[in-house]
Steps between C-alpha positions, in 0.01 A plus 500: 500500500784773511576670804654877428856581486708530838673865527577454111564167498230238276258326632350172377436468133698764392791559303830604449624468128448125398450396909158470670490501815374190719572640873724608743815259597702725741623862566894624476656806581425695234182336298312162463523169407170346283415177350422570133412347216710559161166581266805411207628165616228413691713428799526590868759726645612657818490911411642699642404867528683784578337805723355795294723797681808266517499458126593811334868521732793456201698298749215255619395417147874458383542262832168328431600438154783368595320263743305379192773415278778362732231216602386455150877472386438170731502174378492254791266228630470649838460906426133617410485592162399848350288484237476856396552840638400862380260817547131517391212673594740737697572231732855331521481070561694154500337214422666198613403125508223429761621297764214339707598416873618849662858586624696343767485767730126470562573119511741520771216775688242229421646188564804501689828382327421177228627160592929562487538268156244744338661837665830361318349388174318855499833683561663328214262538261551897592877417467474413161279792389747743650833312396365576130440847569859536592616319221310789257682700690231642729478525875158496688584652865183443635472123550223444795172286532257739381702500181472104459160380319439157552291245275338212666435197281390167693788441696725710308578871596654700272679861599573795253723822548275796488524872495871634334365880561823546666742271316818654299617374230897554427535844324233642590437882545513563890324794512222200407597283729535621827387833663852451762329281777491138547285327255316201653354376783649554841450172605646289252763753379910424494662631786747743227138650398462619776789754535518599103588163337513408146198250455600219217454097535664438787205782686249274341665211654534621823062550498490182325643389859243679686227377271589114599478599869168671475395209317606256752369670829223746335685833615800733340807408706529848640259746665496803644501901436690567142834635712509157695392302210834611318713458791333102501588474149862639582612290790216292653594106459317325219183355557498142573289237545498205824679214357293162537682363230732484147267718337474804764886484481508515116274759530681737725786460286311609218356822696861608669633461113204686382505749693851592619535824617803596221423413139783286376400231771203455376314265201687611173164480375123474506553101307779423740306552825210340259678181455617467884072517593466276228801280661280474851196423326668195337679408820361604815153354648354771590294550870149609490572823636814717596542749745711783547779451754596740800771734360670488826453178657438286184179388592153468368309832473151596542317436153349798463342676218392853413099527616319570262616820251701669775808321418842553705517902400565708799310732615714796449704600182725802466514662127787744447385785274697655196597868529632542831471120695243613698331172687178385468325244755208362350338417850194695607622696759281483827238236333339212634642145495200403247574800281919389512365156401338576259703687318748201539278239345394704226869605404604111556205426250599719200842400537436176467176435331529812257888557450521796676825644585525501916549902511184577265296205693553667835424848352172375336382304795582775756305734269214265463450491855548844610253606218162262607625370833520148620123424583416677127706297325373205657171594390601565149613145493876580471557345838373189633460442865876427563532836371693314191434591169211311327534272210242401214414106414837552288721612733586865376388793674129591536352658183335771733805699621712419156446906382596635875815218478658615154359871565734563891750231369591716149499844765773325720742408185448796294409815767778792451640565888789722653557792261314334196722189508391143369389278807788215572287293632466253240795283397362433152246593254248267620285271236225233516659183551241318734266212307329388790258270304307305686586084489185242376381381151421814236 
């Protein structure tokens, strides 16, 4: 039976051009991602669909576009492939292939970091899907977990490179490709990004690094407030894991080369630092579980993880606005430690589980909650009793609040402030790039 259409969005059973719609997969920035059927090809795809309001901006369809046909220009084993791409019914979409299983940033949330021969095997799979991006001449610069998919088959586990809705290809027009902030994500961006760097390979490289780590101990190696976050990227020591053994030492090799704090020490490319995981996997037994080490005293630390969809965001970010540099603290001044929380878990959430920049999370979970109030939103079903944002059986967020979400979350990215000037606060035109599909037999 169909349900109706979400704030302009379809609903179940129907269509957009040759595409019926199946149900919801997951929620981005700026629109949705459904499974579909192709009523053509009688085939199932991952669509997704771009917001209503968002649509008609020149530069967000030119920069969607271009999304759509650098990953279709892709012909690799380990990037997910774009089937088609286009406008109908006044609605803009992707369809790519359908890849059953979820990302690896709700895998990491879910289960912890995989055994360590698996977290390498994953991150080499990636390797090779980005390493042929480069070689087309493209560069992704925004390699995290939420933008892995991964397949499981039996034993096997397969990982694709997702989401290019930021990636420039050589040549390119920059008044497409960058609005003159940092593309990416804070947490797994190069340490030049961060003060005004040229991204290219050896960016992608760099968050390839940062990938293996998260993959190894379930957590970005970094965390903190976005000004402390860059200073960690600049001169904190590399991330390293307590040696038990030949393989934790290969390892930390791999991650100091990997990530090296200037470019020309680092991997001369995605295959090279593929080949040296592939190297350990050959060579090294592997333990049944690593650990990360002490920074200062070289020890074993705490294995801890992220609870739940709160992640390792801080509580407090700072957003510099255009026209004038007038700061902005997205805090709620004077409110309650359950009303500070909860703006942090639901920012931490659409960063993570929705692809969210950090800025426009904050501002849509600060406006959330100052609009209904905690014990309202609670009640709506937005927050669950750890005053953490609630999740459907697939993992995405709740269907219930998925109009207020992309209604406040659009307001923070594209609200005029100071003298009619464009908000700052996002670092990117934001697109759908979560999948979130839910794992089990179809």
């Amino acid at each position: 039976m169909s349900t109706p259409p979400t704030d302009g969005f379809p609903g179940p059973g129907e269509r957009i051009g040759q595409y019926e719609i199946v149900r919801r997969l997951g929620l981005g920035g700026m629109g949705v991602v459904f499974e579909a059927v192709d009523t053509v090809l009688r085939r199932r795809v991952a669509l997704k669909v771009i917001a209503p309001y968002v649509a008609d901006d020149p530069a967000f369809r030119a920069r969607f576009t271009q999304e759509a046909q650098a990953q279709a220009s892709l012909d690799s084993s380990h990037v997910v492939p774009v089937f088609a791409h286009g406008e109908a019914d006044g609605a803009l979409y992707i369809a790519s292939q359908l890849i059953p299983g979820g990302d690896l940033g709700a895998m990491l949330r879910a289960s912890g970091a995989p055994p360590p021969r698996t977290a390498l095997d994953l991150v080499a799979q990636v390797a090779t899907g980005l390493g042929d991006a480069h070689a087309t001449g493209l560069v992704h610069r925004d390699v995290k977990p939420a933008n892995v998919l991964v397949r499981t088959r039996g034993e096997e586990v397969s990982a694709y490179l997702t989401d290019f809705g930021i990636a420039r290809r050589t040549g390119v027009d920059p008044a497409l490709a960058s609005d003159g902030c940092a593309d990416g994500t804070p947490g797994y961006l190069a340490p030049e990004l961060h003060t005004g760097g040229t991204p290219g390979p050896s960016t992608d490289v760099y968050s390839l690094g940062c990938l293996l780590w998260a993959a190894l101990v379930g957590r970005a190696p970094y965390a903190g407030a976005p000004d402390r976050l860059a200073g960690a990227h600049r001169s904190a020591p590399v991330p390293q894991l307590a040696v038990g053994g030949p393989f934790e030492q290969q390892v930390n090799a791999i991650l100091c080369r990997a990530m090296a704090k200037s470019p020309r020490d680092r991997y001369p490319s995605a295959h090279a630092l593929r080949d040296d995981l592939r190297r350990v996997l050959r060579d090294c037994p592997a333990p049944p579980r690593v650990q990360a080490a002490d920074p200062e005293e070289g020890r074993p630390a705490g294995r801890t993880r992220p609870r739940g969809l709160a992640g390792v965001l801080a509580s407090t970010f700072v957003v510099l606005l255009a026209g004038g540099g007038i700061g902005l603290a997205l805090t709620l001044r004077g409110d309650s430690t359950d009303e500070q929380r909860a703006v942090t878990n639901i920012a931490a959430a659409l960063v993570e589980d929705a692809d969210f920049e950090e800025p426009e999370a904050e501002c849509t979970a600060r406006r959330l909650v100052e609009r209904s109030g905690v014990q309202a939103l609670r009640e709506q079903g937005l927050l669950d009793g750890d005053l953490e944002l609630t999740a459907d059986s697939g993992g995405s967020i709740d269907p219930r609040v998925l109009a207020d979400v992309i209604s406040v979350g659009a307001s923070c990215v594209f609200e005029k402030v100071g003298g009619g000037q464009p908000s700052a606060t996002r670092t990117r035109p934001a697109t759908v790039a979560t999948y979130n599909v839910p794992s089990g037999p179809r």
